[in-house]
N, C-alpha and C positions, 0 to 999 in steps of 0.2 A: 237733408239727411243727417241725423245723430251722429255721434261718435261712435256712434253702440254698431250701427249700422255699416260704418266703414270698418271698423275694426272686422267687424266679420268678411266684409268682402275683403281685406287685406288677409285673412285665413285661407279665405277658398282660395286667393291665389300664390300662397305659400304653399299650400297642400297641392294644386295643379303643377306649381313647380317644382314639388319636392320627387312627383311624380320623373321627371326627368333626372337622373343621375347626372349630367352633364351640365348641370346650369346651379350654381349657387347663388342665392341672394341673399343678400343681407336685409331681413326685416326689417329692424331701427330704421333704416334708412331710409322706406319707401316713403314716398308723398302722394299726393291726390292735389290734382286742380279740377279744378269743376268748369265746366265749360256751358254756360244755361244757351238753351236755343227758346228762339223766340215765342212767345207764346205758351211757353211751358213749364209746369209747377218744377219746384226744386226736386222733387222726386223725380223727377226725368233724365233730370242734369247725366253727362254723359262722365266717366272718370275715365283719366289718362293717364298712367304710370309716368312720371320724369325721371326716373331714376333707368340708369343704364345698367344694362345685365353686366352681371363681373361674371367671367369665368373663374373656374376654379382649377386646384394643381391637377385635383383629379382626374379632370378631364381631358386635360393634358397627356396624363402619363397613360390615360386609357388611347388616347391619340397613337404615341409614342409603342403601347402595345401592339395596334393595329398593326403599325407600320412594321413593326419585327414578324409580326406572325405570317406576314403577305412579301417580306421581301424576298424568299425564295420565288414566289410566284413573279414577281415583279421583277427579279434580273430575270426569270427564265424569259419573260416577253421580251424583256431589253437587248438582250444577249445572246439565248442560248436558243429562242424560236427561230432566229436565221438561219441557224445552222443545222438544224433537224432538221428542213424541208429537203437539202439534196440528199441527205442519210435516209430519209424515207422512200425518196424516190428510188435510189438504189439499193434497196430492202425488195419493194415494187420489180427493178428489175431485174436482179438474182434470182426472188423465191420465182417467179415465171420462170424462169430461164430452163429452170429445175424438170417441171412439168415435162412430160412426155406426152403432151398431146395428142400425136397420131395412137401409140399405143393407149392411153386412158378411152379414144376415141372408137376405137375398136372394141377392149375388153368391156364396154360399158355401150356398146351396139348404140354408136349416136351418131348422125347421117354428117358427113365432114363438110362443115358451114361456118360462118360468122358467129353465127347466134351458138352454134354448139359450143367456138371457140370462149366463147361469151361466157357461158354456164359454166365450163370447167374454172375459168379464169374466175368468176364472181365466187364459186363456193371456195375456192383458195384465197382469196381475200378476203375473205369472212372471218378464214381460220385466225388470218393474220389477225386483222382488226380485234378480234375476242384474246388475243393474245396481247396485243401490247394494253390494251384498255386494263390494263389488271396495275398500268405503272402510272397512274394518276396523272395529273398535267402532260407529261412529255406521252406518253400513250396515248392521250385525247389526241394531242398534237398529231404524233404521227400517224393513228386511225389517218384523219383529217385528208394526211399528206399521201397517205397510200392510196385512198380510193381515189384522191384527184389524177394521181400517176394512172391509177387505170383507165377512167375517164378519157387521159389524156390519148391512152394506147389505142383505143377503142377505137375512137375518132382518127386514127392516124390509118389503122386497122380500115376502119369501113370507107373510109376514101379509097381506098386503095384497091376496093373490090370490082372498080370500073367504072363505065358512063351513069352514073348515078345522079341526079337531080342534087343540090345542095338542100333543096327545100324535103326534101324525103328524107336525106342524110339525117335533117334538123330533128323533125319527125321521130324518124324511127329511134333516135338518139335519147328524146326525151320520152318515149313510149319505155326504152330500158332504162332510164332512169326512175321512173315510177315502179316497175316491176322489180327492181334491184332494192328499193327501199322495202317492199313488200315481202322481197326474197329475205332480207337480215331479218325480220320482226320472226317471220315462222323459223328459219335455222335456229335463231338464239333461243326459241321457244322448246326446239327440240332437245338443242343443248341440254335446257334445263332441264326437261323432261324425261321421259320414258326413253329406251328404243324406240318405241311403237311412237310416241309421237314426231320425233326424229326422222323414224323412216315415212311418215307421210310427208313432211315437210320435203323433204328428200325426191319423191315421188312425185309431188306434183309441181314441185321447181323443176329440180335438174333434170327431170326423166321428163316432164309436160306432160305429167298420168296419162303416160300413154305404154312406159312399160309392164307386161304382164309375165314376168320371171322373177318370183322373188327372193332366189338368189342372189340376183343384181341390185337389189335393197340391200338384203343384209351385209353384201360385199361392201357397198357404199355406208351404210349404218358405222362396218365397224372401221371403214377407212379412215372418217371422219374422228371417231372417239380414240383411236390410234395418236394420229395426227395433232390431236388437240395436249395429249397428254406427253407427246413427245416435243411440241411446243412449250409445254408450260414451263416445262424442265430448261428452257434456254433463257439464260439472264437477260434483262433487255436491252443492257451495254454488248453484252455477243452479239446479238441480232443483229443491234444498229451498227457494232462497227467492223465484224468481221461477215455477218451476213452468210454466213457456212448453213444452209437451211436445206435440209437432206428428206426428203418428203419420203413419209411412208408409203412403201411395195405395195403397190394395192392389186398384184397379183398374188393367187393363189391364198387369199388371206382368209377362205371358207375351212381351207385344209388346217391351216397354222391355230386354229382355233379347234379341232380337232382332240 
């Protein structure tokens, strides 16, 4: 191989490296050893760089970036993730606590069950979850932490409804588990949406389209859009640590709209 020949290949791999901001070399420096294998012209010969890559400051100080731009994220795992989990959980059991079940259960004609308990309790932690997800990392977090607290209710909940099979319990557990992931995709859909696509969302979750009074949609439509805006309004230092969560009247809310 020529001189002509290696100089060029010493280009293509100056221009490949140049390609990376992170790696500097020094040209002058590089070498070539030829390594012949047997049997085969000099044009075959294999090259092998001997020269060791040097770093450069730059990449250093691009390191040194990284590290400042992630170390919020990086204490909040080290430090501040242990301690949002019982804050969330008692977020979980306050904003419940709140609910009027028996009355929501009635004004909202839904037969008094597990599963009904289920549906009020899933669309309220919906509200939650779209509420804290607005406060980046610590919101993912606590979404996270609230829907395990419910999870965890559930389960404490359907045990406790009698001689039940453990293997049913298991069952019917991950049947709402799938149906709950199904349920957020269409609310948040509504969220974004219309009324009208809201109130189907609405209707064929919480009601199992089987209500035919659409009254009872738009009571629900505007409970929701109430609720959402009276949440946004709550800082998510209030939430987490005072947990004061005063849920919108969702009687009489056809009239007040009036």
């Amino acid at each position: 191989m020529s001189w002509m020949h290696r100089l060029s290949s010493v280009r293509v791999v100056v221009r490949s490296l140049g390609a990376r901001p992170e790696l500097a070399v020094n040209v002058g420096s590089l070498s070539r050893c030829q390594i012949p294998s047997s049997g085969l012209s000099s044009r075959h010969f294999k090259e092998i760089s001997t020269t060791p890559t040097v770093f450069s400051t730059a990449a250093i100080e691009n390191e040194q970036g990284v590290v400042s731009r992630n170390w919020e994220k990086l204490k909040f795992f080290l430090i501040k993730k242990y301690k949002l989990r019982p804050l969330a959980w008692c977020v979980y059991r306050d904003a419940m606590d709140e609910i009027d079940y028996l009355g929501f259960l009635k004004e909202f004609r839904m037969a008094d069950t597990f599963f009904s308990w289920f549906l009020v309790t899933e669309l309220h932690v919906w509200m939650l979850m779209v509420k804290v997800m607005n406060d980046g990392i610590r919101g993912q977090e606590s979404r996270k932490y609230i829907v395990e607290a419910m999870w965890e209710d559930a389960n404490v909940r359907k045990k406790q409804l009698g001689n039940v099979k453990e293997t049913v319990v298991k069952d019917h557990m991950k049947q709402l588990g799938y149906q709950f992931n199904a349920a957020i995709i269409g609310y948040d859909e509504g969220l974004l949406g219309s009324d009208k696509v809201l109130a189907g969302a609405i209707w064929r979750r919480f009601l199992q389209s089987e209500c035919n009074d659409p009254e009872i949609v738009e009571k629900l439509v505007i409970y929701v859009r109430k609720t959402m805006i009276m949440l946004d309004k709550i800082p998510f230092e209030q939430l987490i640590s005072k947990r004061n969560i005063k849920w919108v009247n969702y009687k009489n809310l056809l009239q007040n709209q009036l």
